[in-house]
N, C-alpha and C positions, 0 to 999 in steps of 0.2 A: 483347480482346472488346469493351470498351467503344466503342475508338476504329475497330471496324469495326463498330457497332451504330447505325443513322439512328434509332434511337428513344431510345437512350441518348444520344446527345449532342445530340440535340435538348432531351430531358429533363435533362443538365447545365445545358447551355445557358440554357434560362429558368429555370432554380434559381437560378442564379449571379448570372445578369440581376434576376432578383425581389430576391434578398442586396444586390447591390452597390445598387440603387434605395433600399430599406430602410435601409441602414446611411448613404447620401446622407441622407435621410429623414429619421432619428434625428439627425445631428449639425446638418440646418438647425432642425429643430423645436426642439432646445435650445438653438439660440442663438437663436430666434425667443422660444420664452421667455423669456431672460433678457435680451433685449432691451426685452420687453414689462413683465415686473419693474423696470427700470429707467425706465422710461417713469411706472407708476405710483408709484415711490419718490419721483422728481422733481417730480411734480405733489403729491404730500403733502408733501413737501421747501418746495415754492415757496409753497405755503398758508400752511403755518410761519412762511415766514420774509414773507412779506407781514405776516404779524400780528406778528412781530418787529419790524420796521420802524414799524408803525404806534405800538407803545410802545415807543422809543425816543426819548429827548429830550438836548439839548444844555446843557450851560453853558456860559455865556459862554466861556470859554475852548476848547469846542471838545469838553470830553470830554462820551463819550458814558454817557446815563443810561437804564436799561432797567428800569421799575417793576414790570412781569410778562411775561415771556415766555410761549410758548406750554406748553400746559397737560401734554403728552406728558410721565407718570410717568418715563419715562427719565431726563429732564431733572434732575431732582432728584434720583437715585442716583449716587453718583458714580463714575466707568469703567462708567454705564451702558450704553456702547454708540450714543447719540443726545446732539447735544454743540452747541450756537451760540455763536457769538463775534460782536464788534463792534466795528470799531478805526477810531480819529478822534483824527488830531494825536495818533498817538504812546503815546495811550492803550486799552487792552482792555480790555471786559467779557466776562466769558462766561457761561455752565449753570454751574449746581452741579455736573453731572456732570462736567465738566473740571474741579473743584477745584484744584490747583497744577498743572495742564496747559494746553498752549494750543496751536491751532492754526496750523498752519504760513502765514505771509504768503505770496502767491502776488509774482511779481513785477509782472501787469501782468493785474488785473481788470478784466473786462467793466463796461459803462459803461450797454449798450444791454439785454439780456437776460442771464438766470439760465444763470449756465454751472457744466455738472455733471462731474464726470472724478472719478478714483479717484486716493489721495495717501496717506501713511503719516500715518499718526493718533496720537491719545496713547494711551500703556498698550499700545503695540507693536500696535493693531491697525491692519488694512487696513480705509481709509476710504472712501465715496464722497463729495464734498466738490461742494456746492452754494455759489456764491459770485456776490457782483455789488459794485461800486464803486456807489453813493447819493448824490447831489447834494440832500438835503434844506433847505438852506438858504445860498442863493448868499452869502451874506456867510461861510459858514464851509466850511471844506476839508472835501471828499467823505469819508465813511464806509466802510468794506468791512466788509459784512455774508455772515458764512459758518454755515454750517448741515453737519454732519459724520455721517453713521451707519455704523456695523458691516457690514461689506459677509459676516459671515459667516453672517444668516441669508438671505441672498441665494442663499450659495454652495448651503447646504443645502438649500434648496427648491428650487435648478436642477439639484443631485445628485439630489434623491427623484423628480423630473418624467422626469427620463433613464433612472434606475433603472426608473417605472413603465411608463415609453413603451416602452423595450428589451425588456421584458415583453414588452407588446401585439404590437410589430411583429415579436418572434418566431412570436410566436401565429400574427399574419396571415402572418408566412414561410412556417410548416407546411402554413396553407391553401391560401396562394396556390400553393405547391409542389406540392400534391396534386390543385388544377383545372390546374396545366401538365402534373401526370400524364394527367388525363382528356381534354385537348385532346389531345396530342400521340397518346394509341390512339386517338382520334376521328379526329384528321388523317389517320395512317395508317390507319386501317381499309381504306378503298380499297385499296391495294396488296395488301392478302390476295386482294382479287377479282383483280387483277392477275395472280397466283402461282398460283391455279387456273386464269385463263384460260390459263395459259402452257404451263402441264400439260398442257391441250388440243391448243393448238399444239405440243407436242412429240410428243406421241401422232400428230396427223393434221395432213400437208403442207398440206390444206385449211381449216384451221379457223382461226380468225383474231378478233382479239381485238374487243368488241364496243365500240359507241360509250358512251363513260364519262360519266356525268352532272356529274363533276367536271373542272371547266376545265381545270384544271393540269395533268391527266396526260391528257387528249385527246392532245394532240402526243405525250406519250412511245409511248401505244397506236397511235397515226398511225405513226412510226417501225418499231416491232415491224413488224405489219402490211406497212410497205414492206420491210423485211427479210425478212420471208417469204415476201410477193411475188418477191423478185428468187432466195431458198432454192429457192421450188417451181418458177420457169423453171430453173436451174439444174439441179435434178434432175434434170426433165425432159427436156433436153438430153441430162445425161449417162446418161441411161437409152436414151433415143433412142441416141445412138451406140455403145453398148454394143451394144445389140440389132442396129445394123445391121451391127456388125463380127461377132456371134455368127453372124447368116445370112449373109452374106459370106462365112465360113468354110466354110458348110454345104455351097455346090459343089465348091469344090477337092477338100476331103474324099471327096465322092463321088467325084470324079474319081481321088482317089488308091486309095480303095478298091477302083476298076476297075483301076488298073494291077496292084494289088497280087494281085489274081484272076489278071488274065495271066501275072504271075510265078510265081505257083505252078503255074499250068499250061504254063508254059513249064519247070518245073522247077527253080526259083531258091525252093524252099521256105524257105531260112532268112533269102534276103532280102523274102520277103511276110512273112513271121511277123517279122521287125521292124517293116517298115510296119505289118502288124495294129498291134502294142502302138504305138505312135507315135499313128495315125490313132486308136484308141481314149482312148489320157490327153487328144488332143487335145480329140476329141467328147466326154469327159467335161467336161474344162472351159466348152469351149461351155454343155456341158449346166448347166452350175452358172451360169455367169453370164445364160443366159434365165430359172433360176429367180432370182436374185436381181432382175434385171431385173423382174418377174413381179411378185417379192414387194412391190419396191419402189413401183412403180407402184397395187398393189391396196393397202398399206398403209396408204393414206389412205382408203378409200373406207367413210364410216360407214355402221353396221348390219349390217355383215357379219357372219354366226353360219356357223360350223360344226359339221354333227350329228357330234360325237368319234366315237361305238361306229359308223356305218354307214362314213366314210370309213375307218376301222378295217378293217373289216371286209370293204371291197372291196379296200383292199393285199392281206389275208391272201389273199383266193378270186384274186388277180392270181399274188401268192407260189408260193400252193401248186400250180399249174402248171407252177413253172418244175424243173428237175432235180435243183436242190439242198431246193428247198421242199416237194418233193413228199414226201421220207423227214422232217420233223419233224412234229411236233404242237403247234399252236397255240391257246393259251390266253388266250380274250379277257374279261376280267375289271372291263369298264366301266359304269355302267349307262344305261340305252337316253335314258333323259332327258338326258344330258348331254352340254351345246352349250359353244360359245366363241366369245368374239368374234373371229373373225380370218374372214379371206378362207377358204375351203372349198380354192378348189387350195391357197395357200401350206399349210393343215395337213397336205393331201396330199404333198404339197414335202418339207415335215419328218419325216411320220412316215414318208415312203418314203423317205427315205436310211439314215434308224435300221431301219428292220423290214431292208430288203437288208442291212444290215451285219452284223445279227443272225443273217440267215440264215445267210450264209457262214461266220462261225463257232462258230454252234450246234451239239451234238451231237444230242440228238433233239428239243430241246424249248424253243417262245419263249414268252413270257408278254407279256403287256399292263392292265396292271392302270391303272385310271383313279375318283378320288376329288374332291370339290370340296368347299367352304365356303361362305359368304357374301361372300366378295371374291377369292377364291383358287380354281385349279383345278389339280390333280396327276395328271401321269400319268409311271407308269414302264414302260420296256421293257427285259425281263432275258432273258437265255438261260441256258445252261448248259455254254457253250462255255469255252475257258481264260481269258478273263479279261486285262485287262491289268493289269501290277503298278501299284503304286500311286506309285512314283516318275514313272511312265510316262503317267498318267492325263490330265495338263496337255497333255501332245504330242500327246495324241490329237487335240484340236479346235483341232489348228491347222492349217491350210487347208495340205495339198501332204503333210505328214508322216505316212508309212505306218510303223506299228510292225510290219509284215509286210513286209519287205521283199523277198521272195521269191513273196508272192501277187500275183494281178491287181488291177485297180483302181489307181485313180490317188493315192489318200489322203484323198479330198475327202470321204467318206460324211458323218462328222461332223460336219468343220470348215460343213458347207454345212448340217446342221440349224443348228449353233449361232448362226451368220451370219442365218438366217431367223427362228430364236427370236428373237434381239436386232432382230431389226427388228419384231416383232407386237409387243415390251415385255414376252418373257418372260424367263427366264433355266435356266441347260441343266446339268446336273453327272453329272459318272461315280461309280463308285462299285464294289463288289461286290452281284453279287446274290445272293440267299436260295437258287437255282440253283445257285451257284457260277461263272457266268459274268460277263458284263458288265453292270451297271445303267445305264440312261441314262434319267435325273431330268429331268423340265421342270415346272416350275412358273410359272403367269401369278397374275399381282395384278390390285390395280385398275390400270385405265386401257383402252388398247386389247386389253389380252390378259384383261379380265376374265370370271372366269364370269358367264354369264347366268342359265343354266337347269343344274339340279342332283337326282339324285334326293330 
């Protein structure tokens, strides 16, 4: 789900990115700190021992004599933690606080500036050790003066700083995580317009995505657009040749129909009554594919409404003319207000293939019962005729397959409503009716099959 959702792993995506920034973040800022502790440890460090220095004095011989040192209470407790020494010709002074300890000699002390670095201390602790070589007096050898403190309340105040930061910068994760929430629906918002425009153009060959105020997806709707450009030539084309091979058909046909007159009046009766049924499956087909042609071509054309109960109602007064339609009784059950968006022939289209089908095998009696909502519109056509089984129900609407296999007609009644529903963007189902005959279900939603106008 994740990895096929552009909102979710854009939404990763800058969590992770905000995370890893943050956790960058957190380990420069504490070492930034404890850089910046070191800096002032060293400048109180170099204070010290400047004043170390300053009371320091020589005996002749060289050792050195240090009358007070710098005043920091440490100094004076011993394994306080803060610790100086003093060594010339051989001899050391040091703090109180070193008592019978002493500081480690370096091999090879600065001459020029106060050098700082970390060194192992007395009383087993980790020291930071301030040190410089002193030429105080050229007649006698150089001094090395060292200055030592406890590097663990160092440690401690760069743990509580990291501690507190981790904190913060979780904080600012949450935040930050929750405005990449609010960009990333702001980002995409657009593409919801997108997905309705698109709707449109699936509904109507004509319609076409509008100019987007947003730069980035101009080109994507530019592309649509050309795609459905080259869709509706396409169509068009193969609507065009369709139609022109339907009329094409339409003379030979008549032509064969003439012969097939000559032959029954020549006497060749059972070879015209195969032409008949020939010439007829053929001129049904015809007949089905100018309606789709028809349908397909008006399919796009917006605004179109059809009044349901009048074109209703003129199948039935066409019907009941004919020989079979004249012995039923037709029950039209719609009410007068109720329109649909679709082309006026294509509905004629549809409900004249369903009402013929019903007729032929109705026993006395069709129905047409028709109901709507606010985005939805229903109409059923039932008889009272046998029914087909319900294993059998699926075969019906499929284009060429007659479950009468001994009746006339070519098989197309259904299959050619169902074909036309699916092109207005309705949907078509069988079923049993309340009759006991056939029910044939259409129901449109929104889009181009939706109701408009409703009692």
């Amino acid at each position: 789900m994740i990895a096929r959702s552009l909102r979710w792993r854009l939404l990763l995506g800058a969590v992770a990115a905000i995370l890893a920034a943050l956790v960058v973040a957190w380990m420069l800022m504490a070492w930034l700190f404890e850089r910046h502790l070191e800096r002032r440890l060293q400048t109180e460090m170099t204070r010290d021992a400047l004043q170390l220095v300053a009371a320091v004095t020589r005996t002749p011989h060289g050792t050195p004599v240090v009358a007070a040192g710098p005043a920091d209470p440490r100094l004076q407790q011993p394994a306080g933690g803060y610790y100086w020494q003093v060594t010339a010709s051989g001899a050391s002074v040091g703090s109180r606080s070193l008592w019978d300890a002493a500081l480690d000699l370096p091999g090879n002390a600065p001459s020029t500036d106060w050098r700082l670095r970390h060194a192992a201390g007395p009383y087993q602790q980790r020291v930071v050790l301030l040190e410089r070589s002193l030429v105080v007096d050229t007649d006698l050898p150089p001094m090395l003066v060292q200055l030592a403190q406890d590097v663990h309340p160092l440690a401690t105040a760069r743990a509580e700083f990291a501690r507190e930061l981790g904190a913060f910068l979780l904080l600012l994760w949450l935040v930050l995580s929750a405005a990449a929430w609010v960009q990333v629906a702001l980002g995409l918002r657009p593409l919801r317009t997108i997905r309705s425009d698109l709707a449109a153009l699936r509904n109507s060959a004509r319609a076409r995505l509008p100019a987007s105020r947003i730069r980035e997806i101009q080109p994507l709707a530019d592309a649509i657009n050309a795609l459905a450009d080259a869709r509706e030539r396409d169509l068009k084309q193969a609507r065009g040749r369709a139609a022109d091979l339907a009329h094409g058909l339409k003379t030979p046909l008549a032509a064969l129909s003439a012969q097939s007159r000559r032959a029954r009046l020549a006497g060749a009766a059972d070879a015209a009554d195969g032409m008949d049924r020939a010439i007829a499956a053929m001129d049904s087909t015809i007949y089905a594919e100018l309606a789709r042609a028809r349908v397909a071509a008006a399919g796009s054309m917006p605004g179109a409404v059809a009044d349901v109960r009048a074109a209703i109602e003129r199948l039935v007064d066409v019907l009941e003319h004919t020989e079979r339609g004249g012995q039923l009784a037709f029950d039209i059950d719609v009410p007068a207000s109720l329109q649909l968006a679709i082309n006026p022939e294509n509905f004629s289209e549809i409900m004249g293939a369903v009402l013929e089908n019903a007729v032929v095998y109705a026993r006395r009696r069709v129905r047409v019962v028709g109901s709507a909502g606010p985005e939805w519109t229903r109409l059923v056509v039932e008889d009272d005729g046998p029914g087909i089984a319900g294993d059998q129900l699926r075969e019906a609407l499929v284009r060429g397959r007659r479950l009468d296999e001994y009746g006339s007609g070519s098989g197309l009644g259904l299959a050619i409503a169902r074909e036309l529903v699916d092109a207005s963007g309705g949907r078509i189902s069988l079923g049993e009716a309340a009759l006991g005959g056939l029910a044939v279900v259409f129901l449109w939603g929104t889009g181009a099959g939706a109701a408009v106008g409703r009692d």
